[in-house]
KOLMI-731931 format. One record per residue: residue number from 1; x, y, z of N, C-alpha, C in turn. Coordinates in pm, 1 decimal. Example, Ala and Ser with C-alpha at 12.3 -4.5 7.8 and 13.67 -1.06 7.14 Angstrom:
{pt 1,{1319.0,-569.0,780.0},{1230.0,-450.0,780.0},{1320.0,-330.0,780.0}}
{pt 2,{1285.0,-225.0,708.0},{1367.0,-106.0,714.0},{1290.0,3.0,787.0}}
END
This chain:
{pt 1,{-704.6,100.1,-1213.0},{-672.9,238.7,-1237.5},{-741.9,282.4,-1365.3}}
{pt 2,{-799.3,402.7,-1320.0},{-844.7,455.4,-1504.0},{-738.1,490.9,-1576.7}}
{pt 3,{-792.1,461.6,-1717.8},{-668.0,509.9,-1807.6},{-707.8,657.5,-1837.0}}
{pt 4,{-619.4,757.2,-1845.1},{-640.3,855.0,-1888.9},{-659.6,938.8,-1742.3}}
{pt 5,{-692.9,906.7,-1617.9},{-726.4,982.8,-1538.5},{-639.4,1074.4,-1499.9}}
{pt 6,{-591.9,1204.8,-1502.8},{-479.2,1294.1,-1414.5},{-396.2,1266.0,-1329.2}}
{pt 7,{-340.8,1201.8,-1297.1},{-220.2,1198.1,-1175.7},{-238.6,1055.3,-1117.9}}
{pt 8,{-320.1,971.1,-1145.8},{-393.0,850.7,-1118.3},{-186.0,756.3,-1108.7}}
{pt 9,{-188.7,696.6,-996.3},{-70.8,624.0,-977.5},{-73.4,500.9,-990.1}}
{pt 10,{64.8,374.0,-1060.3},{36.1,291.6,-1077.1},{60.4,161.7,-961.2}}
{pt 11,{-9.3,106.5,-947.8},{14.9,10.6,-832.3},{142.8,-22.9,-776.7}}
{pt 12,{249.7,-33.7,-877.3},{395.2,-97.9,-815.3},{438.5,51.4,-774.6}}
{pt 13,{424.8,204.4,-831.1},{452.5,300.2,-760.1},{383.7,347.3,-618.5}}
{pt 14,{307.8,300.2,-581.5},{203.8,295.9,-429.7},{310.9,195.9,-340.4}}
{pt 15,{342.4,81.7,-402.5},{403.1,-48.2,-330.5},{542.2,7.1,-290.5}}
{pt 16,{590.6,84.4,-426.3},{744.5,133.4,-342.5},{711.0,253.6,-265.2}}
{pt 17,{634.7,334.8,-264.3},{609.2,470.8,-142.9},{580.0,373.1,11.9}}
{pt 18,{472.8,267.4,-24.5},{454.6,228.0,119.3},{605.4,125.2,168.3}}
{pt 19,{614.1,96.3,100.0},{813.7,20.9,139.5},{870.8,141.2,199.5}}
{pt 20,{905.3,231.3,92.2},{982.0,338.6,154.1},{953.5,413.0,291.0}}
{pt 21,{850.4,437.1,285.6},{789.4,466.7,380.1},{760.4,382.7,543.7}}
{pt 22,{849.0,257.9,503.9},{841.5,149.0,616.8},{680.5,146.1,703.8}}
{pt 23,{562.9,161.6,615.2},{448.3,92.0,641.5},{455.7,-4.6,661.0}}
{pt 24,{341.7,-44.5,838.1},{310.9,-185.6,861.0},{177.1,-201.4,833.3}}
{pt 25,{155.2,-317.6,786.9},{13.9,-368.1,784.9},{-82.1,-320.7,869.8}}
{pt 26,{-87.4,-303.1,975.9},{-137.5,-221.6,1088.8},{-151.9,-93.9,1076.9}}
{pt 27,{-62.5,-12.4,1007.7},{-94.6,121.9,989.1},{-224.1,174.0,959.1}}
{pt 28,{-243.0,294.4,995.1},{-372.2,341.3,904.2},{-304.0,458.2,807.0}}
{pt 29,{-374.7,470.5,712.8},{-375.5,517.4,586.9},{-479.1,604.5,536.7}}
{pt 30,{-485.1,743.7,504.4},{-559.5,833.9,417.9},{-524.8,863.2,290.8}}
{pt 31,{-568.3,829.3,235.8},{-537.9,903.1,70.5},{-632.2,1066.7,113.2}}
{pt 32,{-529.4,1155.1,70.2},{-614.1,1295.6,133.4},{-658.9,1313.6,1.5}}
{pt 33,{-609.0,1283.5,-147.2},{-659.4,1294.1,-288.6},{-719.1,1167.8,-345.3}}
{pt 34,{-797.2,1139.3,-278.3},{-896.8,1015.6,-336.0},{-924.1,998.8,-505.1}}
{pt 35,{-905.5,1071.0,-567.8},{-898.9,1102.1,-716.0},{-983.3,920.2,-801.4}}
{pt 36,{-892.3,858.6,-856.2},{-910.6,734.6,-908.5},{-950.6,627.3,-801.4}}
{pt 37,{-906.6,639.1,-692.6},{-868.4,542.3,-609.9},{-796.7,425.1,-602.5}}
{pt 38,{-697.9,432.1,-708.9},{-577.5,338.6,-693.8},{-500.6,328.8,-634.5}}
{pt 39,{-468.6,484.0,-552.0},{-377.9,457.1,-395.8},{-422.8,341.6,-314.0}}
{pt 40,{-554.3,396.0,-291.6},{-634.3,341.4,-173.8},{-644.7,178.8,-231.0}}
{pt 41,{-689.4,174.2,-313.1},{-734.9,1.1,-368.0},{-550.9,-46.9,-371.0}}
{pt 42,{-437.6,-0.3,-395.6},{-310.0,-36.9,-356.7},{-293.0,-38.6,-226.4}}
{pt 43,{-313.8,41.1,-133.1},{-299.8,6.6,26.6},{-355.1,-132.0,55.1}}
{pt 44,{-497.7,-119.6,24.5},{-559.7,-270.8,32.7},{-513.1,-388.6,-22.1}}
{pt 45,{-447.1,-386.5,-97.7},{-370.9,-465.2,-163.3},{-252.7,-522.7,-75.0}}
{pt 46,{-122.9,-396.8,-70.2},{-12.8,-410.9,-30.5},{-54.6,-516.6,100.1}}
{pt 47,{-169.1,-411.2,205.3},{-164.7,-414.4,346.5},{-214.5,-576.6,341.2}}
{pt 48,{-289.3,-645.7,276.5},{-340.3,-801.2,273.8},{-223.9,-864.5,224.6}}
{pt 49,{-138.2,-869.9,144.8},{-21.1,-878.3,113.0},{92.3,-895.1,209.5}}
{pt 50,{80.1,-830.3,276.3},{195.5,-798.7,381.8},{126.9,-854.4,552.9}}
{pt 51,{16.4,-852.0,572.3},{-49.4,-907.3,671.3},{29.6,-1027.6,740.3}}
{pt 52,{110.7,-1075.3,760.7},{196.1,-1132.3,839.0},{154.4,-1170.8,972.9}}
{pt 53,{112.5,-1266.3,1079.5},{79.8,-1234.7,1210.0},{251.2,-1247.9,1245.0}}
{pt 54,{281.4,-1123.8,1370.5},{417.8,-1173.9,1380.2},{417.8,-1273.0,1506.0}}
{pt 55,{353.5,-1342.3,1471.2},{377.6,-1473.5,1606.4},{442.6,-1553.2,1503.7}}
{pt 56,{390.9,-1537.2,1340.9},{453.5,-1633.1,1238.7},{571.3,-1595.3,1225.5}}
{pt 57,{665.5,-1452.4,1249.3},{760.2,-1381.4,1164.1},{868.8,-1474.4,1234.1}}
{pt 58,{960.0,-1515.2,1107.5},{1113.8,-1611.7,1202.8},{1218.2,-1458.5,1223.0}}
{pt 59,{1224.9,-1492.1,1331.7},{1356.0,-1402.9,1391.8},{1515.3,-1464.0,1314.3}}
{pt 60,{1619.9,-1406.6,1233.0},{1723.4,-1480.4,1213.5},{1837.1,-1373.8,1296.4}}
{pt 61,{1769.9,-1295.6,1393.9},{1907.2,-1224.0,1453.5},{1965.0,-1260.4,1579.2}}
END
């Protein structure tokens, strides 16, 4: 993230919008304000992060 840039968001605030937002790895994603690009370089992040195959996911229900 640049320092100083206008409205530029910080990575763990991207991580809780896409939580909240119950994003899957699979989703697609636009940043419509490309600005810094720390949304976008956080999607990439989260979404490799979270990449899960669910053939791996354990069911406990």
């Amino acid at each position: 993230m640049k320092r100083g840039f206008p409205g530029a968001k910080p990575e763990k605030f991207c991580f809780w919008v896409f939580e909240g937002l119950n994003l899957e790895p699979e989703d697609e994603f636009h940043d419509l304000f490309p600005g810094s690009g720390a949304v976008s370089e956080a999607w990439e992040k989260w979404r490799r992060r979270n990449d899960v195959p669910k053939s791996l996911e354990l069911n406990f229900a």
